[in-house]
N, C-alpha and C positions, 0 to 999 in steps of 0.2 A: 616147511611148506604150508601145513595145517597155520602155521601162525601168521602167515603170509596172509594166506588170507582172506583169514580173521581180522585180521589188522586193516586190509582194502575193503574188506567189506561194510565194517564200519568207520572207516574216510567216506564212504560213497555216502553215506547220509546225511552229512552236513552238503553235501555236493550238489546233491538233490533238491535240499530244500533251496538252498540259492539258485540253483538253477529256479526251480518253481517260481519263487518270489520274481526272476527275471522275466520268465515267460507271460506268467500273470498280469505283471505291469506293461509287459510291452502291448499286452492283448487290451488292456484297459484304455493307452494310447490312441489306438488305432479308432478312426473315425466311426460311428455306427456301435452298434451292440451284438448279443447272442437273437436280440429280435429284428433286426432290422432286417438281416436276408428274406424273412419267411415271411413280412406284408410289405417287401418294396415293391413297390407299383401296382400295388392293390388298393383301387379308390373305393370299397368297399369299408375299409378299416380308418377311421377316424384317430386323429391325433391324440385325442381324452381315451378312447379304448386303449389307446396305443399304452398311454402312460401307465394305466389300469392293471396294465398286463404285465411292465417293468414294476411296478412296485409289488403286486403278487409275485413276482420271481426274484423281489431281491436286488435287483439291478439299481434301485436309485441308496442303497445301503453305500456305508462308508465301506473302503476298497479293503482292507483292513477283513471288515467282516465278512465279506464277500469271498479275501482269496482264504480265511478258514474254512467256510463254510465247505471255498472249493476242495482244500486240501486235505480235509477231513474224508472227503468223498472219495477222491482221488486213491488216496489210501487203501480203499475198501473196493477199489477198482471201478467205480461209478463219476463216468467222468461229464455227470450233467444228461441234460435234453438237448436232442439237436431238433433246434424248430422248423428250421427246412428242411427236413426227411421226419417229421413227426414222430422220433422214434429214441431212445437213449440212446448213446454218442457207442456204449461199449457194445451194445448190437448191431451198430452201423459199419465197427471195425474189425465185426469177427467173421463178416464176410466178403472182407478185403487182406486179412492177414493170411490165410492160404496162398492167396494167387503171389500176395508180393513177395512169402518167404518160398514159393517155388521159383519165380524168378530169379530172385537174389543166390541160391542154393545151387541151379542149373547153370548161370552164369560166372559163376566163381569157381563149378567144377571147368569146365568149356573154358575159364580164364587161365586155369593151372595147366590143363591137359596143354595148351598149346605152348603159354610162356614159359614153362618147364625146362620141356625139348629144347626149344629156340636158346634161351639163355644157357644152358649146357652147349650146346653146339658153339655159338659166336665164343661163348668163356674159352672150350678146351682150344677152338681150332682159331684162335685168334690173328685176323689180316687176309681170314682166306677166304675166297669166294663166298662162302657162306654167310661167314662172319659179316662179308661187306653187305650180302643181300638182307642181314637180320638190322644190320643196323638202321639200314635205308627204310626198312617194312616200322621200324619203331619208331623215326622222323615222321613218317605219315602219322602212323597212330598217335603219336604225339601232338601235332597239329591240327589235324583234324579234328573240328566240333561234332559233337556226341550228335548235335540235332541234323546235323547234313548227314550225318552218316548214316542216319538211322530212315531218314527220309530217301536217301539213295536205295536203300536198300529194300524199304518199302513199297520204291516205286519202279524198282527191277525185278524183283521177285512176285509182286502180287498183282502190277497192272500189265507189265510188259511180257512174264513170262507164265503168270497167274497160277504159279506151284502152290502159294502159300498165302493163307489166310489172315488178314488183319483185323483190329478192332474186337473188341471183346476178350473174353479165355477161353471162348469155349461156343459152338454153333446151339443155339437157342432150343432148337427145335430136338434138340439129342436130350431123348431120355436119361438121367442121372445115374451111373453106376452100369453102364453098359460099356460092352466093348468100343462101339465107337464113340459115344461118349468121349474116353480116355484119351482116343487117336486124335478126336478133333481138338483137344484142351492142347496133348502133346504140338500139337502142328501151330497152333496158337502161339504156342512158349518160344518155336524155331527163331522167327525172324526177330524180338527182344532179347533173346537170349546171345543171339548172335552180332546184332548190333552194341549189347551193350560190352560180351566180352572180348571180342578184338581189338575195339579200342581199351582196352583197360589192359592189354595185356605188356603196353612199354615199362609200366614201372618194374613187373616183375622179371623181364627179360633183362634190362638192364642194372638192375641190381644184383642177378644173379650173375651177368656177364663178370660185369664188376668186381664183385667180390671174387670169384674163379680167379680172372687174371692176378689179382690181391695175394689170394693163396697160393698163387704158383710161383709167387717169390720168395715163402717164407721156409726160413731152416728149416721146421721139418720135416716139410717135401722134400727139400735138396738132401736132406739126409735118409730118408725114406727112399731116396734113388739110388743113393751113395751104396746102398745098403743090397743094392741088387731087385729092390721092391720093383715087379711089373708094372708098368706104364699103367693099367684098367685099374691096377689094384688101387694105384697110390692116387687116382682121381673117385676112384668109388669111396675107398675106406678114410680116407685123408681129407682131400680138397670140396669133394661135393658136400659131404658132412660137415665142414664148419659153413661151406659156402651158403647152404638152408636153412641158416640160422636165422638172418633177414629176413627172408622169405615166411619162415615161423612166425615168426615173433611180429609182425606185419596182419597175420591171418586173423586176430581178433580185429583190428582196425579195416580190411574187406570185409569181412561179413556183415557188420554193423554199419561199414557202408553205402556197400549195395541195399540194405532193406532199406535205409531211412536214407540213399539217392538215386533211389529209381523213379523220381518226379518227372525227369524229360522221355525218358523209355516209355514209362505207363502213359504219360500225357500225348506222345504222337502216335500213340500202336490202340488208344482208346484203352488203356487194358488195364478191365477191373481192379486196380492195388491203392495201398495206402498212398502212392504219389500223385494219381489218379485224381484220388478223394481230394488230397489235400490243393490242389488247386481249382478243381471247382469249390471246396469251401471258401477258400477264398475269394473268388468272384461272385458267392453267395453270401460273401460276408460272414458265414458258419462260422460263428467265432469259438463256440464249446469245441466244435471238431479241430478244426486248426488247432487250438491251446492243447486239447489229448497226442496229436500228432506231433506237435513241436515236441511235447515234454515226452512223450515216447522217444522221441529220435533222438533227445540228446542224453535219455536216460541210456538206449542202446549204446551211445558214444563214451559214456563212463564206464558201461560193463564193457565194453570191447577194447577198451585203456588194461581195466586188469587179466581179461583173460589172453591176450598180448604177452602179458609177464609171464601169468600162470605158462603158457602154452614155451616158453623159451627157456623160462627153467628146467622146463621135465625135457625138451629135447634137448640138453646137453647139461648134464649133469654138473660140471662145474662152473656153471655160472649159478650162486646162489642169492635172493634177491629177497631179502633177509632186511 
């Protein structure tokens, strides 16, 4: 296991840096600069200062020297000046990775709690009523776009029925570290958290479904019955146990998911997070933040490829990934 990895750990590095070099270039593509958000449409700021400013920062250097300078930083976790928030890029993200890893964290448990149950029920009891009601519930959520849903529910719960609160993580005016503080963050989190895990919950119902009916064909089950083994036993100790193997081994690819695709959640609920950020920098043209976010999210998608393995190995002992 130790060598495992050790061995993944260093593949990620070369992984890394091509990622980088990819993020970099595309960022250099892209029309406009790290200045252009922070004097568009300021007739204040002249063309000649403009330049002034690009050659002080670097910006008319060959690309080359540029994505060292950036990678060198990068490294050292300093990912630039963001000039439309006047402020470095890594103090701009340390008060947006809270809200987006409580979101991601609350919605993936809310994901499990429900697809769990459901995909055990349709698995064991398959063709029956149940089974037909779970199916039909995963047709929807399957179909259904994240953005109607999340707007439906925004617009039944907070205008129609006014339970619950939107926009922002938290009521402004609540002192920090108090009781209700917590309550209004908490009540903030509801109506995201629940948009985003019911739709999310077909893959793991259906895979679980899946694999169950899968298991209930193989020898041995049918000899673990032959055997006299009780019905609860031979679906607890037998069938659910290889059946959560998927589910497993899946769990590093959710997590790393949800933090780096909660862009439609955080953008219709207005709620403080990194997906939040990353499209007003974009319409701000923020290009340092955008490149830190891009290359974060696909750095988190490399780490959640090995802790995927790591996590499937240790649940089931003879699978070794050597």
């Amino acid at each position: 296991m130790l060598k495992f990895i050790l061995r993944r750990t260093l593949l990620m590095i070369p992984q890394l840096i091509l990622l980088s070099i990819i993020i970099f270039m595309l960022a250099k593509m892209m029309p406009g600069d790290a200045l252009t958000g922070s004097f568009q449409g300021n007739p204040d700021v002249s063309q000649e200062h403009l330049e002034k400013l690009r050659e002080k920062a670097g910006l008319n250097d060959p690309w080359y020297e540029q994505y060292g300078r950036w990678l060198g930083n990068a490294v050292t976790g300093d990912f630039g000046m963001s000039y439309v928030h006047s402020q470095k890029v890594t103090h701009l993200l340390a008060g947006k990775v809270e809200n987006t890893l409580l979101l991601a964290t609350f919605t993936l448990i809310v994901t499990y709690l429900i697809a769990i149950p459901l995909g055990i029920v349709a698995g064991r009891w398959t063709d029956s009523w149940a089974d037909k009601a779970i199916v039909t519930y995963n047709y929807f959520a399957f179909a259904t776009p994240l953005f109607v849903f999340a707007l439906l529910m925004m617009f039944f719960f907070s205008f129609v029925l006014d339970w619950l609160p939107y926009g922002n993580s938290v009521d402004v005016r609540l002192e920090a570290g108090t009781w209700d503080y917590y309550v209004s963050k908490a009540k903030h989190l509801v109506l995201p958290v629940l948009s985003g895990s019911i739709l999310l919950t077909y893959s793991t119902i259906q895979y679980l479904r899946n694999d169950i009916i899968d298991q209930k064909l193989k020898d041995y089950v049918k000899t673990a019955r032959a055997k006299g083994v009780p019905e609860g036993k031979v679906y607890t100790r037998h069938i659910l146990r290889n059946s959560l193997l998927p589910i497993a081994a899946f769990l590093g690819f959710e997590i790393t998911g949800l933090i780096s695709g909660s862009v439609f959640i955080e953008t219709i609920y207005s709620y403080p997070g990194l997906g939040y950020l990353f499209i007003q920098s974009i319409s701000t043209r923020d290009f340092t933040v955008v490149t830190a976010l891009v290359m974060i999210s696909g750095a988190a998608v490399i780490i959640g490829t090995m802790l995927s393995d790591i996590i499937l190995s240790i649940v089931d002992p003879r699978i070794r990934i050597e």
